[in-house]
BALO-171583 format. One record per residue (C-alpha): residue number from 0; x, y, z. Coordinates in nm, 4 decimals. Example, Ala and Ser with C-alpha at 12.3 -4.5 7.8 and 13.67 -1.06 7.14 Angstrom:
<nodes>
    k      east     north        up
    0    1.2300   -0.4500    0.7800
    1    1.3670   -0.1060    0.7140
</nodes>
This chain:
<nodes>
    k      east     north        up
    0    0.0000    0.0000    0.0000
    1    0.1370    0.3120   -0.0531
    2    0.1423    0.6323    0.1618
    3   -0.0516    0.8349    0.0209
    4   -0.3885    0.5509    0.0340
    5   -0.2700    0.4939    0.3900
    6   -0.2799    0.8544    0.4615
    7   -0.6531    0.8699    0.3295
    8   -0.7535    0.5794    0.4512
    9   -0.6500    0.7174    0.8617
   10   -0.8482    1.0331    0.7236
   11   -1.1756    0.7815    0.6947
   12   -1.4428    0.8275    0.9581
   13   -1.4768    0.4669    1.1272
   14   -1.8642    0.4678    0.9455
   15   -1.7356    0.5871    0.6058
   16   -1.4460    0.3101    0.6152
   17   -1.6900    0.0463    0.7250
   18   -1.8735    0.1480    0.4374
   19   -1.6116    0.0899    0.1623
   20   -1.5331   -0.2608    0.3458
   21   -1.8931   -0.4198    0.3409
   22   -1.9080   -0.2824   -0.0403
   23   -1.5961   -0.4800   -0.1235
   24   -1.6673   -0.7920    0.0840
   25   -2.0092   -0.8177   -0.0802
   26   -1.8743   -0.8184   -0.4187
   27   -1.5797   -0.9801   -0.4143
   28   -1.5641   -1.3140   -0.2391
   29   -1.2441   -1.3894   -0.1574
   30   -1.1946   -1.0570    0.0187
   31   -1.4654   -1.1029    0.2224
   32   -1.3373   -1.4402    0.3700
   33   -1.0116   -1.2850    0.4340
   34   -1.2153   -1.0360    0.5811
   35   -1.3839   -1.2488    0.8307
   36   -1.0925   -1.4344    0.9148
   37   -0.8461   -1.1116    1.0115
   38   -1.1835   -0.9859    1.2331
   39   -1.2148   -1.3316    1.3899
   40   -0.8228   -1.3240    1.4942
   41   -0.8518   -0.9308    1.5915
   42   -1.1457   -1.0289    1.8175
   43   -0.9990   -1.3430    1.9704
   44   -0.6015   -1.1337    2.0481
   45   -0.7526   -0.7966    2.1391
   46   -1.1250   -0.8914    2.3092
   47   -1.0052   -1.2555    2.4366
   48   -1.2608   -1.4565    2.3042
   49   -1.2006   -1.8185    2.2018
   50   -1.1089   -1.7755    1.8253
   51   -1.3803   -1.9163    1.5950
   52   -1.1844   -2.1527    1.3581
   53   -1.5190   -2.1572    1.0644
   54   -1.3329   -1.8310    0.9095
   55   -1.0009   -1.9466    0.8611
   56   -1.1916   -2.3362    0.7536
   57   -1.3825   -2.1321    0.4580
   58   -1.0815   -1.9537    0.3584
   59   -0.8301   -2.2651    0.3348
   60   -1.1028   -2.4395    0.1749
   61   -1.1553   -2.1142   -0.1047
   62   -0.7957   -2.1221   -0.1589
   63   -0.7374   -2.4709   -0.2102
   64   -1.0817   -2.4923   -0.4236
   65   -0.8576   -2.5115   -0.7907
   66   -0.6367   -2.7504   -0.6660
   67   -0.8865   -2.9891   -0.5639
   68   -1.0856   -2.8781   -0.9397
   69   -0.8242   -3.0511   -1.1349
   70   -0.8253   -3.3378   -1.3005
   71   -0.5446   -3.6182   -1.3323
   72   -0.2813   -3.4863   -1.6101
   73   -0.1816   -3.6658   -1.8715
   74    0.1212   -3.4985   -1.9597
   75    0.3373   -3.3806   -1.7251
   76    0.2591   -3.0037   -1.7823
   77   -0.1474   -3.0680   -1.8394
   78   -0.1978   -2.9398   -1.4819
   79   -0.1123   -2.6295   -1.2773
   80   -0.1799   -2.4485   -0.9390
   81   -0.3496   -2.1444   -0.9611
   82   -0.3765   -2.1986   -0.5255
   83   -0.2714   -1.8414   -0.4144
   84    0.0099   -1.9800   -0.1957
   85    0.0669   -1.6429   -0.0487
   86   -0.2585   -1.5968    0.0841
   87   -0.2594   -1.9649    0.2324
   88    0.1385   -1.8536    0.3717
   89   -0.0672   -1.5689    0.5641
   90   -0.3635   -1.7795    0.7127
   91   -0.1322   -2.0221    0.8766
   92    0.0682   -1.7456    0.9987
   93   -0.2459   -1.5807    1.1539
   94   -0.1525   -1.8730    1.4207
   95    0.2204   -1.7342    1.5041
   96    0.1308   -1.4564    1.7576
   97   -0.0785   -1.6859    1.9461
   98    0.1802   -1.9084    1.9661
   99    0.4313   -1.6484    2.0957
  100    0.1518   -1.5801    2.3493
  101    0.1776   -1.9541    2.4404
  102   -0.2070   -1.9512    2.3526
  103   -0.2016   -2.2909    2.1829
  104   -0.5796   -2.3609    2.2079
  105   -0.6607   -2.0532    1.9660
  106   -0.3389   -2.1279    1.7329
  107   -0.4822   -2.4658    1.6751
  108   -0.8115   -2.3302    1.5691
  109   -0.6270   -2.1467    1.2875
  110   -0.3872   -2.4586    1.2364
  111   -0.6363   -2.7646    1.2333
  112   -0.8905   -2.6152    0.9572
  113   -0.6168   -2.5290    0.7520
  114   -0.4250   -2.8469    0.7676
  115   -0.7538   -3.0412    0.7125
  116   -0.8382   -2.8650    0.3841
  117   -0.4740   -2.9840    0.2741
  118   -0.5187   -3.3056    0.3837
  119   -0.8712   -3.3055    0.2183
  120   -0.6948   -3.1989   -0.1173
  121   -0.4090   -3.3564   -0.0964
  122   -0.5196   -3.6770   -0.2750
  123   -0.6725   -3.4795   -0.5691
  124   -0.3422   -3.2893   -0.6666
  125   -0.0183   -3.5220   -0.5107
  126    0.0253   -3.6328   -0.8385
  127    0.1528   -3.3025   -1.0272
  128    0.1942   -3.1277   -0.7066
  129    0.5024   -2.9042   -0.7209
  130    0.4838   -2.6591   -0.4066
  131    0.1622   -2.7281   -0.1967
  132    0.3353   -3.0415   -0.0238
  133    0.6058   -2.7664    0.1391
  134    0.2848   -2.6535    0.3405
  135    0.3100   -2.9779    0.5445
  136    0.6178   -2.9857    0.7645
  137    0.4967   -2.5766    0.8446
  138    0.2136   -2.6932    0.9709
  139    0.3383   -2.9559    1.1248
  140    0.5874   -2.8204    1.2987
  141    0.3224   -2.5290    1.4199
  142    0.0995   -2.7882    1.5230
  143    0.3481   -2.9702    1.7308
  144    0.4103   -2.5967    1.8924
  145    0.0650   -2.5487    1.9400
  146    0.0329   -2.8893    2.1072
  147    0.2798   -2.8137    2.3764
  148    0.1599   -2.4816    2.4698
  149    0.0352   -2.5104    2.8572
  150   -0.2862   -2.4624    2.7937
  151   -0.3660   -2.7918    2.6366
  152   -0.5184   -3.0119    2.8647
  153   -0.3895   -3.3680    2.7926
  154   -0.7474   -3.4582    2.7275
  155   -0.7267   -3.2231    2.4137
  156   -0.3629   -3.3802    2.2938
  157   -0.5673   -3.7729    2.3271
  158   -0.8277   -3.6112    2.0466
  159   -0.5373   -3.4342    1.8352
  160   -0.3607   -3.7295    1.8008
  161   -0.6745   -3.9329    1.6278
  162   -0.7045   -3.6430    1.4650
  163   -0.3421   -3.6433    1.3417
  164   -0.3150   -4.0034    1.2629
  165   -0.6654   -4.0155    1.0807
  166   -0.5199   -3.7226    0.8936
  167   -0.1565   -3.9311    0.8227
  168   -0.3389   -4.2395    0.6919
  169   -0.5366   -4.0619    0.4351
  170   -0.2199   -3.9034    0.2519
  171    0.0147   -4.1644    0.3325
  172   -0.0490   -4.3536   -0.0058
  173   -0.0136   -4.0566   -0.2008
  174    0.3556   -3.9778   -0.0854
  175    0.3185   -3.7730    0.2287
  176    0.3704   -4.0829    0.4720
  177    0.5286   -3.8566    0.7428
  178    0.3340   -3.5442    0.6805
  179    0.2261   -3.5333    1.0742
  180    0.4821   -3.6948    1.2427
  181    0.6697   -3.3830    1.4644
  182    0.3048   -3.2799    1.5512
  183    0.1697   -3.6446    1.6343
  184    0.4789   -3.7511    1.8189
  185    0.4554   -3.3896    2.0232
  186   -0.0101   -3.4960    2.0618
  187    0.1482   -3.8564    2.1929
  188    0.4417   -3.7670    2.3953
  189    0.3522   -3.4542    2.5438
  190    0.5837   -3.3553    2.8508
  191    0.5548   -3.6900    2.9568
  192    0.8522   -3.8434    2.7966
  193    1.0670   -4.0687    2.9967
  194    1.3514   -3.8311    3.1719
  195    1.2695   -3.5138    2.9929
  196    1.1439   -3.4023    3.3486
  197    1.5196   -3.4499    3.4837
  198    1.6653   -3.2728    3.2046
  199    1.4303   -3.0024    3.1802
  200    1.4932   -2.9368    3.5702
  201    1.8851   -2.9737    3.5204
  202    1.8773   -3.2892    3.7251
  203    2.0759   -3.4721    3.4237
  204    2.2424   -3.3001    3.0898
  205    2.1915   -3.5681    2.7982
  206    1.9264   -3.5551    2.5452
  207    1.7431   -3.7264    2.4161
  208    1.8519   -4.0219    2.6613
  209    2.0432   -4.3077    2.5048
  210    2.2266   -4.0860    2.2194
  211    1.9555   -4.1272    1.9925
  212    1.9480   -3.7991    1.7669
  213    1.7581   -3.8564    1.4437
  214    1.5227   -3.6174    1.2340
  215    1.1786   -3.6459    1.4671
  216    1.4201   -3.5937    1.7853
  217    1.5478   -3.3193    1.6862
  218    1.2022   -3.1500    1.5321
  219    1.0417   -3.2538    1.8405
  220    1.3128   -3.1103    2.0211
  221    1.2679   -2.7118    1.8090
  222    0.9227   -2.7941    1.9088
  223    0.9328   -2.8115    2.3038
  224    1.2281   -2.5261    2.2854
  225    0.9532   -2.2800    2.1021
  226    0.6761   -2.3855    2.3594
  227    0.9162   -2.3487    2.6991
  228    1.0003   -1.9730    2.4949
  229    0.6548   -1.9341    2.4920
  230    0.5380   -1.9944    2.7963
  231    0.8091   -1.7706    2.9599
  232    0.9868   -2.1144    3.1020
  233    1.3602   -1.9868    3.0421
  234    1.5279   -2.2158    3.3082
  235    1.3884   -2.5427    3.1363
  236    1.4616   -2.3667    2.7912
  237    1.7674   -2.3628    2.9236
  238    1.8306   -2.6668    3.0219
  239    1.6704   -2.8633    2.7551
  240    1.8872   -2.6361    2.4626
  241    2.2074   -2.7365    2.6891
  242    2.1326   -3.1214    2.7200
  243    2.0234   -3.1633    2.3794
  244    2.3760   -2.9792    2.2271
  245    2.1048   -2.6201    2.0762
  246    2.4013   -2.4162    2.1180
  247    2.2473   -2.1226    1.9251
  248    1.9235   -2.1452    2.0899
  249    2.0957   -2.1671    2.4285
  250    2.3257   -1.9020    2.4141
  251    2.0757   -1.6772    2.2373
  252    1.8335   -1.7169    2.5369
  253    2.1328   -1.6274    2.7859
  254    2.1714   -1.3059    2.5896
  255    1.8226   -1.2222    2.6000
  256    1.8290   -1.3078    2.9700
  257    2.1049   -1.0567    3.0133
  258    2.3909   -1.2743    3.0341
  259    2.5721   -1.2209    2.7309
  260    2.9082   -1.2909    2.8085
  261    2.7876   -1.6362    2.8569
  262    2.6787   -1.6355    2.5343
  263    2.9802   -1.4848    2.3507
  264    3.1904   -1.7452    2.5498
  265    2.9401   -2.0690    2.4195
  266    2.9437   -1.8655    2.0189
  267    3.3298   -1.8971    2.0007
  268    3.4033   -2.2007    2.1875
  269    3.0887   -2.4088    1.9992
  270    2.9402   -2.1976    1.6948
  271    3.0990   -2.3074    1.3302
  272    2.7874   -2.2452    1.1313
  273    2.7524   -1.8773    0.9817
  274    2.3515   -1.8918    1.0767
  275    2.4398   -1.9141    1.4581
  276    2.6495   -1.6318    1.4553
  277    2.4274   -1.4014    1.2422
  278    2.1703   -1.5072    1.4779
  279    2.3089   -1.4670    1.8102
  280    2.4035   -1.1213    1.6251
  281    2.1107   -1.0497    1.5866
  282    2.0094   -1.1037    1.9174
  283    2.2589   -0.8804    2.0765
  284    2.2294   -0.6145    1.8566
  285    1.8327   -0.5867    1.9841
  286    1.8986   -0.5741    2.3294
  287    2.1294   -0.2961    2.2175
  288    2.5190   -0.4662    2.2835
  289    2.5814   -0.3110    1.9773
  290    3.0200   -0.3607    2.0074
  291    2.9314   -0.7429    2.0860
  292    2.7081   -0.7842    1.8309
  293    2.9468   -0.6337    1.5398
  294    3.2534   -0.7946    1.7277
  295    3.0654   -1.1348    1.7464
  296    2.9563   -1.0844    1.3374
  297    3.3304   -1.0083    1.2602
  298    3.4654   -1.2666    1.4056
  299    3.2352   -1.4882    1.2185
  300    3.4148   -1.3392    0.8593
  301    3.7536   -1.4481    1.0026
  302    3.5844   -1.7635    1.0674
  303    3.4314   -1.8415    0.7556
  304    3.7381   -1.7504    0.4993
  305    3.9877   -2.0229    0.7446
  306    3.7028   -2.2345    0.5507
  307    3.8665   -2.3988    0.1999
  308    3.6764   -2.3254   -0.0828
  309    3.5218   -2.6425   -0.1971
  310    3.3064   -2.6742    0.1338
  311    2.9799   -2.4765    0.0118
  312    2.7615   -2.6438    0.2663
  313    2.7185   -2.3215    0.4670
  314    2.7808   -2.0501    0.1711
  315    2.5078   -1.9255    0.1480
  316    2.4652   -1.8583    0.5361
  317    2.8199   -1.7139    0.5235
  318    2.6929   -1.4444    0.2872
  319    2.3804   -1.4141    0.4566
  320    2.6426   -1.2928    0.7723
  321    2.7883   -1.0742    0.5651
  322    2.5741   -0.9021    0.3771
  323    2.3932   -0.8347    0.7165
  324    2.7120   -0.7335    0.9043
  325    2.7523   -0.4641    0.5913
  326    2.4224   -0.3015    0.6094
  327    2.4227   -0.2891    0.9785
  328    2.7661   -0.1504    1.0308
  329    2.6878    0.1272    0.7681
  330    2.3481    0.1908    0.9101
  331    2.5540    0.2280    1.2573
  332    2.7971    0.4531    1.1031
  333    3.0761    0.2088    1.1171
  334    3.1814    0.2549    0.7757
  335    3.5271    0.0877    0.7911
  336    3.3631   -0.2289    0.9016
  337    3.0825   -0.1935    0.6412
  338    3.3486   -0.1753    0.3969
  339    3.5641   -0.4868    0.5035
  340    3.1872   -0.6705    0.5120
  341    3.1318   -0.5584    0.1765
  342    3.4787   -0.6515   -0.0009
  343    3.3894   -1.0096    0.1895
  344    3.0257   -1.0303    0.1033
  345    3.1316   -0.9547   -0.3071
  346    3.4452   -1.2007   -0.3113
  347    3.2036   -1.4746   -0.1780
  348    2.9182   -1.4041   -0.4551
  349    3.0463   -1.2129   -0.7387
  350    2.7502   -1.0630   -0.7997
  351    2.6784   -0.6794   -0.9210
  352    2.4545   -0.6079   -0.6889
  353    2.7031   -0.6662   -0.4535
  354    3.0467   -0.5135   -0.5817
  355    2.8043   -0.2449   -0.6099
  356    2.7157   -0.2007   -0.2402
  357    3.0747   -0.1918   -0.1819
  358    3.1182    0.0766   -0.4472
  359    2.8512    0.3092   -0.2329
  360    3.0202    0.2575    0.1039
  361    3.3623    0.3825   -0.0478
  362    3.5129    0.7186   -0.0445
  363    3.6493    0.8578   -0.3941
  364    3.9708    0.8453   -0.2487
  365    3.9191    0.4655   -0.1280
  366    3.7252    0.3378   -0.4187
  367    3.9792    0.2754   -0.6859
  368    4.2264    0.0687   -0.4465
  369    3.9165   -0.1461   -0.3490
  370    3.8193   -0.1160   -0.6875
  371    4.0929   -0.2935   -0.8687
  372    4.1170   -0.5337   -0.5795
  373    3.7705   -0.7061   -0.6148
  374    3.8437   -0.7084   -1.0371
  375    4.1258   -0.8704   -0.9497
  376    3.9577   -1.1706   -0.7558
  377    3.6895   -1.1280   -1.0441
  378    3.9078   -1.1923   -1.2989
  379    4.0066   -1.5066   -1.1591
  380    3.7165   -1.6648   -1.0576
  381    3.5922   -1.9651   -1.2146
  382    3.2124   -1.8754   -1.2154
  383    3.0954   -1.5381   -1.1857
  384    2.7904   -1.5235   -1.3840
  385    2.7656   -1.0887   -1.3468
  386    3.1370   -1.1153   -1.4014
  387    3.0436   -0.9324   -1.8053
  388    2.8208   -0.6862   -1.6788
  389    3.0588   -0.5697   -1.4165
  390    3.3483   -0.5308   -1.6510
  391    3.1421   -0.3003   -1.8614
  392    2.9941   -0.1086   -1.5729
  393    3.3713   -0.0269   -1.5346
  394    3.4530   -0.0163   -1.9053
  395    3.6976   -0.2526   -1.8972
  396    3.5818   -0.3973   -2.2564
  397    3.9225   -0.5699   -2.2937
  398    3.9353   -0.7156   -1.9726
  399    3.5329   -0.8353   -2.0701
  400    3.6865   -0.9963   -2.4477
  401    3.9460   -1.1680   -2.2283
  402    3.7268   -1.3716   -1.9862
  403    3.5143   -1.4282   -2.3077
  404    3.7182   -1.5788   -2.4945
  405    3.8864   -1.7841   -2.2527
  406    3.5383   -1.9844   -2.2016
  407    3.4568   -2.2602   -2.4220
  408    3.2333   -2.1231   -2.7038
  409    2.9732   -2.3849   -2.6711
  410    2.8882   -2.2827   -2.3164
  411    2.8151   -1.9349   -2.4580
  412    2.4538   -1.8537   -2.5218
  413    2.3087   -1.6037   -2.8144
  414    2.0234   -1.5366   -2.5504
  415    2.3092   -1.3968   -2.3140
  416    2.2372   -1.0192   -2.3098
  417    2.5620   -0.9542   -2.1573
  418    2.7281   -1.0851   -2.4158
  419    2.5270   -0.9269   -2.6573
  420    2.6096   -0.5572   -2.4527
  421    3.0159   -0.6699   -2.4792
  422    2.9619   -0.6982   -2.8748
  423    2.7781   -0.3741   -2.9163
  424    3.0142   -0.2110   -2.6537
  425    3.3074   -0.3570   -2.8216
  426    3.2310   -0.2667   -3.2019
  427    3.4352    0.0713   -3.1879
  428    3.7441   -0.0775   -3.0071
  429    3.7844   -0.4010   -3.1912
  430    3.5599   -0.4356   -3.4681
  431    3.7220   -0.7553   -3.5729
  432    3.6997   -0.9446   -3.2736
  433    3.3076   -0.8290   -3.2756
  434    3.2195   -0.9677   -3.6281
  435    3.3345   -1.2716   -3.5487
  436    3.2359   -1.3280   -3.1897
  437    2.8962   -1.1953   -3.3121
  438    2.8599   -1.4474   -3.6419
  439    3.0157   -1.6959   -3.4084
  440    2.6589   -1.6795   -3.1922
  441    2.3983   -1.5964   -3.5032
  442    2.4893   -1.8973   -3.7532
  443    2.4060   -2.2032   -3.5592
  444    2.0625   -2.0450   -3.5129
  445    2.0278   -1.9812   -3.8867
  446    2.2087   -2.2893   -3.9855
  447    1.9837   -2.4716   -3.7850
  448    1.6985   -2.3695   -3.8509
  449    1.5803   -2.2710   -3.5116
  450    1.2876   -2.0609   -3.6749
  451    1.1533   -1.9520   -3.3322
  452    1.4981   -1.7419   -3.2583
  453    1.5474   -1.6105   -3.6264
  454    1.4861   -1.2363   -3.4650
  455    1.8000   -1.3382   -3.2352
  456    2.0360   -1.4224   -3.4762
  457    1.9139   -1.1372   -3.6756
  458    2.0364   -0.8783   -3.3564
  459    2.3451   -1.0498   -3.3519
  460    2.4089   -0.9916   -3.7334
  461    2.3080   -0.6236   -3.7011
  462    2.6003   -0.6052   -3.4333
  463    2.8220   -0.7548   -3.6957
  464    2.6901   -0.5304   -3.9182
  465    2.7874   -0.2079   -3.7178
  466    3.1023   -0.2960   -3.6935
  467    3.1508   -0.3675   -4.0302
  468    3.0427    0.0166   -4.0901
  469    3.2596    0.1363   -3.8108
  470    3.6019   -0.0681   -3.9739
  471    3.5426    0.0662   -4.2493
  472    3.4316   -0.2330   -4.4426
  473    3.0475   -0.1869   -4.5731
  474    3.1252   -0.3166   -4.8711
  475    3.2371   -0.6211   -4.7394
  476    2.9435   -0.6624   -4.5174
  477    2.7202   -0.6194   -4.8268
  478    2.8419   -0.8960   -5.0054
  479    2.8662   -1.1309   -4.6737
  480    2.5070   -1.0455   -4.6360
  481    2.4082   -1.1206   -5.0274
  482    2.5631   -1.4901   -5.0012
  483    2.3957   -1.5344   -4.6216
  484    2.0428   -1.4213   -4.8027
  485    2.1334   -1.6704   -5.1215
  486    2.2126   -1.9480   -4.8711
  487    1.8954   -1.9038   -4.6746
  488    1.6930   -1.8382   -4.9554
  489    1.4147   -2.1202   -4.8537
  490    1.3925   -2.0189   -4.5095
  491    1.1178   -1.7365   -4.5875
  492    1.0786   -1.6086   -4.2557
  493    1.4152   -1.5872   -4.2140
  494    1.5017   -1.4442   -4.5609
  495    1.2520   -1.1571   -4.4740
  496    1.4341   -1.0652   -4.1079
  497    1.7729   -1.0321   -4.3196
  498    1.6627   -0.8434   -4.6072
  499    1.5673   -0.5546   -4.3604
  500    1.9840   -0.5836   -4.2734
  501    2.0327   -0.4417   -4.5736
  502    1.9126   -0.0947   -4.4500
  503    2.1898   -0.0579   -4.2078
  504    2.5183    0.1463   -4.2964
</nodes>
């Protein structure tokens, strides 16, 4: 929305905005059940009553209606979505300040209708499904929040899990076997679990007892960790993070608790992934330790480059750190750190968009040095898809025909528009190394017969064409074009595009 609707919107009278709403809602469906569902939640957070789940039922149901209208493909792109996945995204997370209120009861109300009208669905589309199956471990693992909140009676978590396993068996044949499994093991389980009470009142440090660690565990273990958050239980949060090795969600709860030196000592004596840093970061930056939190993020860089190159399993966390540590240090006015962020942040993704953020935070004085620096690591890199672009945002048109020509030809595309901006930038320069580069990327098209992309080829030959003029060497070009015309002659459509080539001089 922009500012100026908001602005006349807050001008409304309460009557004359009512007004406008009812017209909308009573002519345009799907508005009005998002309408009845954001009332339902605003009446149940800010009135306290229980939260009336039909709403948020008739809306899953609405936006799930295509998917369910389908029929059974027989080709694999017969079918599509047309589920507004963005609206569903914003239903379920309707349920997510309840949850932080540790109000599970009126979280599930949101989370049960919605999940049902998946499950309901989910037979109907599981064969050409593409994205609607990522709904299921969000609501699963919201359920299994909601499930442990402390005000579910255990009476309530005996009827969720029928619910949840009636729910499982109807999918399971169509792929989504586990679909409920965090949220039924959390319904069956509970707090009841053998020795979670010692751990979770520091009587014993190991969990989950006997070693065992896999997947559920561990979800079941994010679950309990949200729901102790919740409920404002930080001494069994703590305990339970510390037993079951969370060392991010551990030491970020001492920092929030005001004991951040404990955390900084558990970040550089356990953390190794970029995310736990940026987090804990994050964290201490909030609860305004500003000179920890950019000390803590800094560290993290030093940590990251010790790691060799081939291990990508945490890249794109690493620039993730980064990228944060340079906005945040230049929105704090720490501009030297911005800048060694930024250098970092571009030398990990060779992107434009970031050497340019690193171009903004210099000084004209500073800017060359840093300049030539990242080209330099450019230059060298094996992949750096924006590595064209940059050159020639920095007119370095030789250094751009260098890389180029140094890459095998058949990994170079005619639909490349960077390489089509090097030609045309190039023509003046070296015309020669243009006409062929550019005749290099139109002939297979024409030659074979790709009709679809004869207006491509055709761009590339006016490139050739300009250059051509600008050598010197029209004449030439003229008779190059007659014989490509002669040789083409039965290839009308084509014939037609490269007759109008004859107009350029």
């Amino acid at each position: 929305m922009s500012d100026v609707l908001a602005a006349r919107l807050n001008a409304l009278d309460a009557k004359t905005l009512a007004t406008l709403l009812a017209r909308r809602a009573e002519t345009d469906e799907a508005f009005r059940l998002w309408l009845e569902a954001q009332l339902a939640a605003w009446d149940a957070r800010d009135q306290l009553l229980p939260l009336d789940p039909e709403p948020f039922r008739r809306q899953a149901e609405a936006l799930l209606e295509t998917a369910r209208a389908l029929r059974p493909r027989r080709h694999w792109d017969d079918s599509h979505s047309d589920v507004d996945e963005a609206a569903l995204e914003e239903v379920i997370g309707q349920a997510e300040p309840f949850l932080a209120a540790g109000n599970g009861i009126d979280a599930l109300a949101i989370l049960r209708p919605v999940a049902e009208a998946l499950v309901d669905t989910w037979p109907r589309c599981a064969d050409w499904d593409e994205t609607l199956h990522e709904f299921f471990p969000v609501l699963d693992a919201l359920i299994a929040w909601a499930t442990l909140s402390g005000d579910i009676a255990d009476e309530r978590r005996d009827v969720l899990v029928d619910e949840l396993s009636d729910w499982q068996d109807r999918i399971a044949e169509y792929g989504a076997d586990d679909a409920f499994a965090v949220a039924l093991a959390a319904a069956t389980l509970g707090w009841d679990e053998p020795g979670l009470s010692d751990v979770l009142n520091g009587r014993t440090n190991d969990w989950p007892q006997g070693g065992q660690n896999d997947w559920l565990s561990g979800k079941l273990i994010e679950a309990r960790l949200a729901a102790l958050e919740a409920m404002g239980r930080t001494e069994g949060f703590l305990n339970l993070s510390r037993a079951a090795g969370r060392h991010c969600n551990h030491a970020v709860m001492l920092a929030k608790c005001g004991r951040s030196d404990e955390a900084l000592a558990i970040a550089h004596t356990r953390f190794r992934e970029p995310d736990s840093i940026l987090r804990l970061a994050q964290t201490l930056l909030a609860i305004g330790h500003d000179d920890a939190a950019f000390e803590l993020a800094e560290w993290g860089l030093s940590l990251s480059a010790e790691e060799p190159d081939a291990h990508h399993v945490h890249s794109y966390s690493r620039l993730a750190l980064t990228r944060w540590l340079r906005d945040t240090a230049r929105d704090a006015g720490r501009t030297a750190l911005a800048i060694i962020a930024a250098s970092v942040a571009f030398e990990k993704s060779l992107s434009r968009e970031d050497y340019e953020a690193a171009r903004e935070l210099c000084s004209d004085e500073a800017w060359p040095n840093l300049r030539e620096s990242l080209l330099a690591r450019l230059m060298v890199a094996d992949y750096a898809p924006e590595r064209i672009d940059i050159l020639l945002d920095e007119n370095r048109i030789a250094d751009a025909i260098a890389v180029t020509d140094r890459e095998v030809s058949g990994h170079q595309s005619p639909h490349d528009t960077s390489l089509l901006r090097l030609a045309r930038s190039a023509c003046h320069g070296d015309p020669d190394w243009t006409i062929g580069f550019a005749l290099r990327l139109a002939n297979p098209i024409m030659t074979e017969g790709r009709s679809n992309h004869y207006d491509l080829a055709v761009e590339w030959l006016a490139v050739a064409a300009q250059a051509h003029a600008i050598a010197g060497r029209s004449g030439q070009w003229r008779e190059f074009l007659d014989t490509l015309i002669e040789t083409h002659r039965r290839k009308h459509k084509l014939r037609g595009l490269l007759e109008v080539l004859r107009t350029i001089r």
